[in-house]
N, C-alpha and C positions, 0 to 999 in steps of 0.2 A: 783806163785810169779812172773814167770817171762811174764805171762800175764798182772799181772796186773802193771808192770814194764812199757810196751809199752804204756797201755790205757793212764798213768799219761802221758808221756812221747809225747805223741798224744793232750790231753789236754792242754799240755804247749804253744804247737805251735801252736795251735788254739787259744789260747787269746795272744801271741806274734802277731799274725795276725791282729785281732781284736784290738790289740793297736797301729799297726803300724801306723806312721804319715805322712807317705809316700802317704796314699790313698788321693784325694778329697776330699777336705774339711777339712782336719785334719791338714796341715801344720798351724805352727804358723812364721808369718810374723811378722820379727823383723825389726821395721822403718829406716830407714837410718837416721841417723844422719845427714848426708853430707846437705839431702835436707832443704831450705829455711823456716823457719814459716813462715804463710800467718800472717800480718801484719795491723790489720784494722785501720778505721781512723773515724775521727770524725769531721767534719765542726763546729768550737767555732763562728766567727765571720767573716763578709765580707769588706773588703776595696775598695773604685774604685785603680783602676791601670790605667797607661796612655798607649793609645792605641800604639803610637809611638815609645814604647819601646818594644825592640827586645831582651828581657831580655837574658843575657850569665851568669852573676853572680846577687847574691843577698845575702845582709851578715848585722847582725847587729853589729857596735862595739859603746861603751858608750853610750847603751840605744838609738843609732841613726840608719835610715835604710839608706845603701849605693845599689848602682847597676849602671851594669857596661853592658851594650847592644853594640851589633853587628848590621852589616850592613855598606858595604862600603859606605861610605860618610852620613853616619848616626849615627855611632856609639858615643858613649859618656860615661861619666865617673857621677853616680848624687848622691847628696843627697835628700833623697826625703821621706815626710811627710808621715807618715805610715795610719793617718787618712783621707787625702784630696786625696793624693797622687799625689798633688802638689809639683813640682819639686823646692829644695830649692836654689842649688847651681849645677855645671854642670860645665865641658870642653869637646869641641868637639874631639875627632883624626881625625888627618889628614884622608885626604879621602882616601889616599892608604893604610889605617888600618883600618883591621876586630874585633873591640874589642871582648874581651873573658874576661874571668874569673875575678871576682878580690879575692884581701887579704887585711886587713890591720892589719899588723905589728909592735907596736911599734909606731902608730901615723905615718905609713910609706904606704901606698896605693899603692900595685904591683897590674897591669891589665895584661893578656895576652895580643896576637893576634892572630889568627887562624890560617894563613898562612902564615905570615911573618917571622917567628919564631924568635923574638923583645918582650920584655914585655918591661912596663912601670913602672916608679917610682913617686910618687907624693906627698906631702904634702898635712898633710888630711887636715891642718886648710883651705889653699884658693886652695887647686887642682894644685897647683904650678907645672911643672914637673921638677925634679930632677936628670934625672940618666933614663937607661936603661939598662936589663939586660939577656944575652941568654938563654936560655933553653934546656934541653938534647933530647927533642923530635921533631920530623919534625912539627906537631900542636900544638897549644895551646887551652884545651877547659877549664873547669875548678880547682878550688882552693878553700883550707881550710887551715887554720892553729890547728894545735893540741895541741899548746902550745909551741912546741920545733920547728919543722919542717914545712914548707911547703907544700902541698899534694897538687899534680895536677894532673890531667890528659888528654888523649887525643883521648881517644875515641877506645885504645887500651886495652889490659885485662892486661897494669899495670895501677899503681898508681906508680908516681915517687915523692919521699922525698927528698925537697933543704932545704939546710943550707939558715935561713933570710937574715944573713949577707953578704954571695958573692952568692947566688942563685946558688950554685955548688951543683952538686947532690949526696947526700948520699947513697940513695939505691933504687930499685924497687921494689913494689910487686904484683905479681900477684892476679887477684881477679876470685874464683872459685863462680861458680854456680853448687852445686850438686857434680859431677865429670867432669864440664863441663868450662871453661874457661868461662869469661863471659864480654862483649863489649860493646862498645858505653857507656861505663861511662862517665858520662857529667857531670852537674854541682853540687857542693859536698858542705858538710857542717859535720863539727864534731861535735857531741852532746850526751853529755853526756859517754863519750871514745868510741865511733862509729863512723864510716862515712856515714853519708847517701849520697846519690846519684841518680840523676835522669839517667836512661837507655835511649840513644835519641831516639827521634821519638816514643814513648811509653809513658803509663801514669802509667809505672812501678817508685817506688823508692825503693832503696835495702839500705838494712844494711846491711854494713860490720864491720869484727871484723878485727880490723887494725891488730891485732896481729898474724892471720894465713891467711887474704886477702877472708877468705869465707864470700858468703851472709849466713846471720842467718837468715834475715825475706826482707818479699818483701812485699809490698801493691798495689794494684791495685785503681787506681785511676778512670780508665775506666768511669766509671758512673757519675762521676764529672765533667768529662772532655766531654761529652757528654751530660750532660745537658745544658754546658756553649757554645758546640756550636751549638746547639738547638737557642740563643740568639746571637751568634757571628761566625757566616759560614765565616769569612776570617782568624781567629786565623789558628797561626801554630799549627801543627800537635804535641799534647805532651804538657807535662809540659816540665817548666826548670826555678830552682829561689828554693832556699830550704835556710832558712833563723834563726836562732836562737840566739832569746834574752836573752842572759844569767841572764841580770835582772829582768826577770818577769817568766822566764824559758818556754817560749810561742815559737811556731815554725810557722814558715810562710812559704806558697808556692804561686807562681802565674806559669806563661808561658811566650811563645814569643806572644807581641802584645796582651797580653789577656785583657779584660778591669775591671776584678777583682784580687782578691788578697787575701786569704784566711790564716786566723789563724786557724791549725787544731791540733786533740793531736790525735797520734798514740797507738795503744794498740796491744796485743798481744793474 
């Protein structure tokens, strides 16, 4: 008995072995959450875009497309025809202003500036300017509104929330990549309770969940953005221009200088 006590006893620990998950090839790999979905896209339709523009913002509001371009003594504030992309209406900034980002609020057009740390205030019907107002960070790159709050950024791993009303800031948040803080967040657009976001100098856009500041999905543009300078070797480096028409539910992106301007639908 007490033979055959050991044999069992010897058996056990021979398939405890045989099951261990410890060996090569047997661990099971449990995904990270943290990390980003890859984010694919779809080219819907092509618009020309005017080469002059040095796109910082790009925003639709009442069915109308707005943008707001950089470049000292070139920057400008347009409305501008989504099919021709003929500029309808426009005012220049002074030439000691690097325009950035825009919003419109309430029938109320805030632009950043890049370095001056000055935004602008304007009336959408004739670009009138009305008012200027500070900002909590040393830059100005891009802006989105969410409904309630302002979202700008500056090219740092936050996102800073102003109150419309006095551009005083609410709060900031950090935006993660994986376990990794994550930078150069540039020009933003909220859609659909998300912020998307162009990454600078990249032909990345991230989605963030405003609610914990993480990207959930990123898309790579690369191939887009490499064919068009296949046709266009002076375009900047990157997209930047992320745009959404709430009345047709249609999303648009162009670049700095680029001479198109694409309607595309994101999938997952």
């Amino acid at each position: 008995m007490k033979k055959l006590t050991i044999v069992i006893s010897l058996l056990a620990v021979l398939l405890a072995c045989n099951n261990d998950d410890s060996g090569s090839g047997g661990t099971e790999i449990t995904p990270d959450s943290n990390v980003p979905r890859t984010m694919s896209y779809s080219v819907v339709a092509t618009y020309p875009h005017d080469t002059s523009s040095f796109t910082e913002g790009l925003l639709f509001y009442n069915g109308e497309m707005y943008e707001g371009t950089g470049n000292y003594g070139k920057s400008r504030l347009m409305k501008t025809d989504l099919t021709t992309g003929k500029v309808l209406k426009s005012i220049n900034l002074d030439k000691p202003y690097f325009g950035e980002g825009i919003v419109i609020v309430r029938d109320t057009v805030y632009q950043l500036t890049y370095k001056e740390e000055v935004g602008f205030k304007y009336t959408l019907k004739d670009f009138k300017k009305i008012g200027e107002f500070k900002f909590a960070s040393k830059e100005g790159w891009g802006m989105t509104f969410d409904g309630q709050y302002i979202i700008a950024s500056d090219g740092s791993k936050y996102l800073y929330y102003y109150d419309p009303s006095t551009f005083s800031l609410v709060k900031k948040l950090e935006v993660l990549e994986g376990n990794s803080y994550e930078y150069s967040i540039n020009e933003l657009e909220f859609i659909n309770g998300f912020i998307y976001a162009n990454k600078w100098q990249t032909s990345y856009i991230l989605k963030i969940d405003p609610a914990n500041g993480r990207v959930v999905a990123k898309a790579d543009l690369t191939d887009l953005y490499e064919r068009l300078l296949a046709k266009a070797p002076y375009i900047d480096t990157g997209l930047n221009g992320i745009a959404y028409n709430a009345a047709t539910k249609k999303i648009y992106i162009t670049g700095k200088n680029w001479p198109e301007l694409y309607e595309v639908q994101f999938g997952e």
